[in-house]
C-alpha positions in Angstrom: 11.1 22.7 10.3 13.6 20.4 8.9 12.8 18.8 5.5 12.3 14.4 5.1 13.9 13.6 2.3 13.5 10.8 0.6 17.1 9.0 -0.8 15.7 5.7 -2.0 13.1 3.4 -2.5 13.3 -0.4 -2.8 10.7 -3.3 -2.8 10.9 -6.9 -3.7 7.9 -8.6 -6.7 4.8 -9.0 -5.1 4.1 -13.0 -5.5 0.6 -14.2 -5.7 -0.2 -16.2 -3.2 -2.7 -18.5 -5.3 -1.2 -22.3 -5.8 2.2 -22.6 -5.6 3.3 -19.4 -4.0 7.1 -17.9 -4.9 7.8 -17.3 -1.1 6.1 -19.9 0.4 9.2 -21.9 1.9 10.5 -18.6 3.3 10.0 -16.3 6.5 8.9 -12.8 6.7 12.9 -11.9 7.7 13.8 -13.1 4.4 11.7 -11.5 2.1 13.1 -8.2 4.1 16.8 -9.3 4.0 17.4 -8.3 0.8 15.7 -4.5 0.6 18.0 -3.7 3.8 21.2 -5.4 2.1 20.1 -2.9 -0.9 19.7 0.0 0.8 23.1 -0.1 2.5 24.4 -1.3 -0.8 23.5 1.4 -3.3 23.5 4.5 -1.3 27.5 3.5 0.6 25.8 3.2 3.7 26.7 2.2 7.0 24.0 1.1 8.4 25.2 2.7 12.6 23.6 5.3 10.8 20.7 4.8 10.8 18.7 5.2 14.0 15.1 3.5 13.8 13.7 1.1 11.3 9.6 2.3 11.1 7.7 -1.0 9.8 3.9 -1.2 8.9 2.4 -5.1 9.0 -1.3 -5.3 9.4 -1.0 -8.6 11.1 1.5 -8.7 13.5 1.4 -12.5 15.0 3.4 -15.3 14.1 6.4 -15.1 12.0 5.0 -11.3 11.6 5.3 -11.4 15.2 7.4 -10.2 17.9 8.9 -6.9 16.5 9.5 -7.6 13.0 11.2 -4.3 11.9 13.7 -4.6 15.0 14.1 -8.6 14.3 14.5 -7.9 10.7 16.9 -5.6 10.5 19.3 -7.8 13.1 18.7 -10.5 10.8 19.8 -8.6 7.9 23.2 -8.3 9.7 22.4 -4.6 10.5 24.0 -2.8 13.5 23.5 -3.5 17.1 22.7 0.1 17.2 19.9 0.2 14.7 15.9 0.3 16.8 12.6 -1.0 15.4 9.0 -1.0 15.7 6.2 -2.0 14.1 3.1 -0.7 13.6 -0.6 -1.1 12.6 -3.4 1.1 11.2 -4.1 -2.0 8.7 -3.8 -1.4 4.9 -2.4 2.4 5.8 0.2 0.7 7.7 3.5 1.0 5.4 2.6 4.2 4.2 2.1 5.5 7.7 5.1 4.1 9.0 7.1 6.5 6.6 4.9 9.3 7.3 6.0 8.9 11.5 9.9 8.1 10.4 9.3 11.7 8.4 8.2 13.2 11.4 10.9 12.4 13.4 13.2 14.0 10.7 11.2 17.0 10.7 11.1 17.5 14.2 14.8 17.3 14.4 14.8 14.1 17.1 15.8 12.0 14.6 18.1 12.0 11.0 18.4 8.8 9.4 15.4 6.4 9.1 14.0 3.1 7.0 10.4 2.6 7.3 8.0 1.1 5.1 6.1 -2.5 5.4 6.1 -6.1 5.3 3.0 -8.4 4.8 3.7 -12.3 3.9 0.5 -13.5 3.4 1.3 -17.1 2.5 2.7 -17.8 6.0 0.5 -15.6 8.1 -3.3 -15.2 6.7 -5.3 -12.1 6.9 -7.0 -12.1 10.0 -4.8 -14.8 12.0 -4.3 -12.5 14.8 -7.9 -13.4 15.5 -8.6 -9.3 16.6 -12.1 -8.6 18.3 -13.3 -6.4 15.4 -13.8 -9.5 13.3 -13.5 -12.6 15.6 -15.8 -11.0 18.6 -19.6 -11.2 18.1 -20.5 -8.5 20.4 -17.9 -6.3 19.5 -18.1 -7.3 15.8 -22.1 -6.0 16.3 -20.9 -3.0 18.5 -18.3 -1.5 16.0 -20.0 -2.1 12.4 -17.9 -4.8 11.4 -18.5 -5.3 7.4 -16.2 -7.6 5.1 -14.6 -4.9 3.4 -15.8 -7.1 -0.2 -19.3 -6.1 0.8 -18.2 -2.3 1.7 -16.6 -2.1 -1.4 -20.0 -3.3 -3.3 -21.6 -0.6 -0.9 -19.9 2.0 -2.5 -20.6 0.9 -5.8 -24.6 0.3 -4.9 -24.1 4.0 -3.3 -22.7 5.8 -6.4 -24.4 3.7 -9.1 -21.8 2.3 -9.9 -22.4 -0.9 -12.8 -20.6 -4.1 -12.7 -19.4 -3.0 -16.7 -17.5 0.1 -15.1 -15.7 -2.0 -12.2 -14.8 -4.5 -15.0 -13.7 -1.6 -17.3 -11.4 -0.5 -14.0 -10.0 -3.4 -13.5 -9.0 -4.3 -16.9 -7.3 -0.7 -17.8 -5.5 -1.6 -14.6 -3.9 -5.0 -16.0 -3.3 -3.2 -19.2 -1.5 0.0 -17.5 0.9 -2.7 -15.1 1.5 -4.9 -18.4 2.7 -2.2 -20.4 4.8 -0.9 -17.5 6.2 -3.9 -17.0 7.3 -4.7 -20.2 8.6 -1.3 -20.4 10.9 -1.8 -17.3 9.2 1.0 -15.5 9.7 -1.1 -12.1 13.4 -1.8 -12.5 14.7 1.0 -10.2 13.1 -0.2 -7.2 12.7 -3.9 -7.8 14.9 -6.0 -5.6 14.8 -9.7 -6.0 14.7 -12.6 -3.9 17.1 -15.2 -3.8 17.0 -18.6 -4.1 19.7 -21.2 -2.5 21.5 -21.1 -6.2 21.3 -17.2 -6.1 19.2 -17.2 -8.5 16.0 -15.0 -8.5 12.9 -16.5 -7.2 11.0 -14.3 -9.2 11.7 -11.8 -11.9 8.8 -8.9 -11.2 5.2 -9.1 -10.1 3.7 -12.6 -11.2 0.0 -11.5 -10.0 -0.5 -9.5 -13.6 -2.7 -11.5 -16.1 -1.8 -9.2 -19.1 -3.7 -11.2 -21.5 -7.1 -11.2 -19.6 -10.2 -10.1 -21.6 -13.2 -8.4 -20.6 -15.5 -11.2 -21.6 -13.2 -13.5 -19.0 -13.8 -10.4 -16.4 -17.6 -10.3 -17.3 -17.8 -14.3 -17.0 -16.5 -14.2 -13.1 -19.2 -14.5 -10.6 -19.5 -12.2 -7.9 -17.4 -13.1 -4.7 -19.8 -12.1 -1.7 -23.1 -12.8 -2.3 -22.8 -15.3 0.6 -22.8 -12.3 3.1 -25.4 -10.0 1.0 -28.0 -11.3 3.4 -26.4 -10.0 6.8 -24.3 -7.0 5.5 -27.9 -5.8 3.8 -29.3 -6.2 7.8 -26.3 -4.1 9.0 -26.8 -1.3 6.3 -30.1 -1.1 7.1 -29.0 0.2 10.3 -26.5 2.6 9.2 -27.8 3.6 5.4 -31.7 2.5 5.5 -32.4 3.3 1.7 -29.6 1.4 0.6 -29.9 -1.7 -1.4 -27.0 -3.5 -1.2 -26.0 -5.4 -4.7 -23.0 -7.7 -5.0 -20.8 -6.7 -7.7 -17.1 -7.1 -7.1 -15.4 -10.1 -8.3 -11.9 -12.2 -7.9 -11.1 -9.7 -11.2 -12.1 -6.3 -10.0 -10.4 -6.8 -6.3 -7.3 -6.2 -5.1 -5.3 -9.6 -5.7 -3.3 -11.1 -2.5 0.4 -11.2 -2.8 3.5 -11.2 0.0 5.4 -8.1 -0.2 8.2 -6.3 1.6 9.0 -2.7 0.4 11.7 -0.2 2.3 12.2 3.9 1.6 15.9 5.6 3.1 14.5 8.4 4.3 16.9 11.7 6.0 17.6 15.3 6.8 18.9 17.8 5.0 22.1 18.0 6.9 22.4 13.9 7.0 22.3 13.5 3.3 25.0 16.4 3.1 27.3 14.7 6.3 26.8 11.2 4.3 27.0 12.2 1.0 23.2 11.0 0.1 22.0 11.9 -3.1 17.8 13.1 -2.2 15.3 12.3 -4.8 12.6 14.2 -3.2 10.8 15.7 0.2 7.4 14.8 2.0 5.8 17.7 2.4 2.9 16.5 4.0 0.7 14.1 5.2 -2.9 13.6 6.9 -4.6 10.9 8.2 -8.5 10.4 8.8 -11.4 8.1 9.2 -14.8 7.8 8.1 -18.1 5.7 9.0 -16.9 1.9 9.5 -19.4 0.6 7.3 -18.3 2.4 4.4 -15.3 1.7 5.2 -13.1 2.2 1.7 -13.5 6.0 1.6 -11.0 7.2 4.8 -8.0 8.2 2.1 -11.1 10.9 0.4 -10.7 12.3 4.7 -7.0 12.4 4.5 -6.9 13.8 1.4 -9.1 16.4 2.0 -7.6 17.0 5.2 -3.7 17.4 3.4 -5.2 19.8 0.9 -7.3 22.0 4.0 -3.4 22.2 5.5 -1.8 22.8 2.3 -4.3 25.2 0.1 -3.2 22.7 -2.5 -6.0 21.4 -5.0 -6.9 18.3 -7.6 -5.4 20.5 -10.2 -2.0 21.2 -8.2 -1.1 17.9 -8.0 0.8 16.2 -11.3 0.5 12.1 -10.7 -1.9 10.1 -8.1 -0.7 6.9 -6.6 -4.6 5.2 -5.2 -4.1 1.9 -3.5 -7.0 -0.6 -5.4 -8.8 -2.1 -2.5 -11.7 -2.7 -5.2 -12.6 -0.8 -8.0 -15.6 0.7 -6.5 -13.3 2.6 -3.8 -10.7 3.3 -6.7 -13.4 4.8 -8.7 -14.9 6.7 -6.0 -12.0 8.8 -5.6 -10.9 9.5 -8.9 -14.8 10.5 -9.3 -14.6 12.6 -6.1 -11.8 15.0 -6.6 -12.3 14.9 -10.8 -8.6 13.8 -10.8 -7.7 13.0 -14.8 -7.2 9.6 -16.2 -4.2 10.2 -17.6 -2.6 11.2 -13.9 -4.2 8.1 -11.7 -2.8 5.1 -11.0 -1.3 5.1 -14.9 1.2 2.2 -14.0 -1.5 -0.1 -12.7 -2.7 -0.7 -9.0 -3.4 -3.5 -6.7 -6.1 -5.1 -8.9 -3.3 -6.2 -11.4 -0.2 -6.3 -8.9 -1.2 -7.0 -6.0 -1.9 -5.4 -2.5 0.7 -6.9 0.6 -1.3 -5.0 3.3 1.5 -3.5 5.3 3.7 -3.6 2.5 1.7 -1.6 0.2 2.5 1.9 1.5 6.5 1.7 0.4 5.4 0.0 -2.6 3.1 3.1 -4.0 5.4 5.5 -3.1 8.3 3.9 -5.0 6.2 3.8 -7.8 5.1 7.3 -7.4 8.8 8.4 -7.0 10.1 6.1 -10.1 7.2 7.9 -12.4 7.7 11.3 -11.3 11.2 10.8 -12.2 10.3 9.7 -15.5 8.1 12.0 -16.4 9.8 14.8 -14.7 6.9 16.0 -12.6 6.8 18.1 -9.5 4.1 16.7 -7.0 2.6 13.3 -6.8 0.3 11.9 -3.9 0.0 8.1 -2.1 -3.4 7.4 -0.7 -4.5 4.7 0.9 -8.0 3.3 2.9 -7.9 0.7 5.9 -10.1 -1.5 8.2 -13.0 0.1 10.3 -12.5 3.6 7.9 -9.2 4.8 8.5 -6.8 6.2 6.0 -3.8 8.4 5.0 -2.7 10.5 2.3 1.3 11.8 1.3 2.2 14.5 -0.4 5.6 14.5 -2.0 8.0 17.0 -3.9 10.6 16.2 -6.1 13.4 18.6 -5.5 
């Protein structure tokens, strides 16, 4: 089977989407523009090379509409010649997208691919496409629709979980991105977005709070106890001995940010006929689901899953890349495969930086790459957990 390399990895700064948002006066296409411009740029390439453009967006209507990945890559001035599509499996979606561009390299259909993920959450909302799984009553009631905030707090009600540890999660996650940060562990894939001066609009991720305290975490009221009262009727149908106790917060969930994030991705023989330097391989990848109402805990499935294929174990991988969607979740999966501190999530996660939906796939695995590279590890894993239980897991090598 031919091996998916992976050549680069670029993403633009997540920008919060709270107030005045960075991006607001932009489209979807432009926060794109520049990662394809880069990867052309820094790797010599032309892009008639490249033969499909993989995008994940987790709401695909409006200026998210209509094909982004094909639109955006036009738009960037790319080749005629260069396909697209877009694709969904919500918060997974990036990071699936570059799983099914690997594929196509391993298979052999295919040589030269871009996927990763686009969400622009200041132009199109979460939930604007208005799907049936949270817009229809009877098929909301028919598929165990739960706002994720309340299947988050399930998990911690589940595991015992206290409000203290959350806060303690969420806090070493501020203080992990800050310190990166400053230390310029970003720099490598950060791309920025240009103003009509061309000047950045942005220097790096302005969702961090590196000064926040835990007595400002601890002071934060709970964010869902509006909807304790009908998600407790809903888990007495699914998890009757459950008591369902609100404990996540605006501090200890992921924060909302537009995003954009690309990876090169090619065969063996590609990088040698283009002279393409490869960082690293995927090796493999699962995906999974798990009971809707739970919701958060489909990446433990994948996981499980890559590691039944592999015969790989916690202890054979070097550095973990979780996606934050809430600390409970976070905290569940670190707990479930005893992964060690010191090899999760030690840049930060979502909680401090942000999570762009579709954008967050590309986004961990750049900083996966970037911090293997550093620390000149061997094998680091991207997980992430979607709507209605789904999620996907990626294992990569460096060479």
């Amino acid at each position: 089977m031919t091996s998916a390399m992976i050549v680069d990895a670029v993403r633009i700064p997540r920008a919060s989407i709270r107030g005045d948002a960075a991006y607001a006066a932009l489209k979807p296409v432009d926060l794109l523009r520049p990662l394809f411009t880069a990867i052309a740029e820094r790797n010599q390439l032309d892009s008639a090379e490249v033969e499909d453009v993989l995008l994940g967006c987790s709401t695909q209507s409006g200026d998210q509409g209509a094909n982004i990945a094909k639109i955006a890559a036009l738009y960037a001035g790319w080749s005629d010649r260069v396909s697209g599509v877009t694709l969904n499996r919500f918060c997974c979606s990036g990071l699936d997208a570059i799983n099914l561009a690997a594929s196509k390299i391993m298979s052999g259909m295919e040589s030269v691919l871009v996927a990763g993920g686009i969400e622009q959450l200041s132009a199109v909302p979460m939930f604007a496409d208005r799907g049936p799984w949270y817009s229809d009553p009877k098929v909301m009631k028919a598929t165990r629709f739960m706002h994720m905030g309340l299947s988050a707090d399930l998990i911690a009600s589940q595991q015992g979980f206290s409000r203290e540890q959350l806060d303690a999660c969420a806090l070493q996650s501020h203080q992990r991105a800050a310190k990166a940060a400053e230390n310029a562990f970003f720099t490598r894939s950060l791309i920025p977005v240009l103003d009509q001066n061309n000047l950045p609009l942005l220097a790096g991720d302005n969702a961090l709070r590196p000064q926040l305290s835990h007595d400002q975490l601890t002071a934060l009221p709970s964010s869902f106890t509006d909807f304790v009262e009908q998600g407790q009727r809903l888990v007495d149908r699914v998890y009757p001995d459950t008591r369902l106790v609100p404990l996540h917060t605006a501090g200890n969930s992921p924060a909302l940010v537009d995003g954009a994030s690309l990876l090169l991705l090619a065969s063996e023989d590609a990088c040698k006929r283009l002279s393409l330097t490869p960082r690293a391989r995927i090796s493999h990848y699962a995906n999974a689901s798990d009971e809707p109402v739970r919701m958060l805990t489909g990446h433990l499935r994948a996981t499980e899953k890559l590691f039944a294929a592999t015969g790989l174990k916690t202890d054979d991988i070097d550095l973990w890349e979780v996606n934050e969607s809430f600390a409970a979740s976070v905290l569940y999966f670190q707990q479930h495969f005893n992964i060690a501190n010191e090899q999760f999530n030690v840049n930060g996660g979502a909680i401090a930086l942000g999570h762009p939906l579709g954008a967050t796939g590309g986004n961990l695995m750049g900083t996966l790459l970037d911090e293997m590279e550093r620390q000149n590890l061997k094998r680091g894993i991207v997980a992430i957990c979607g709507g209605a239980g789904v999620g996907v897991a990626t294992l990569i090598e460096r060479l």
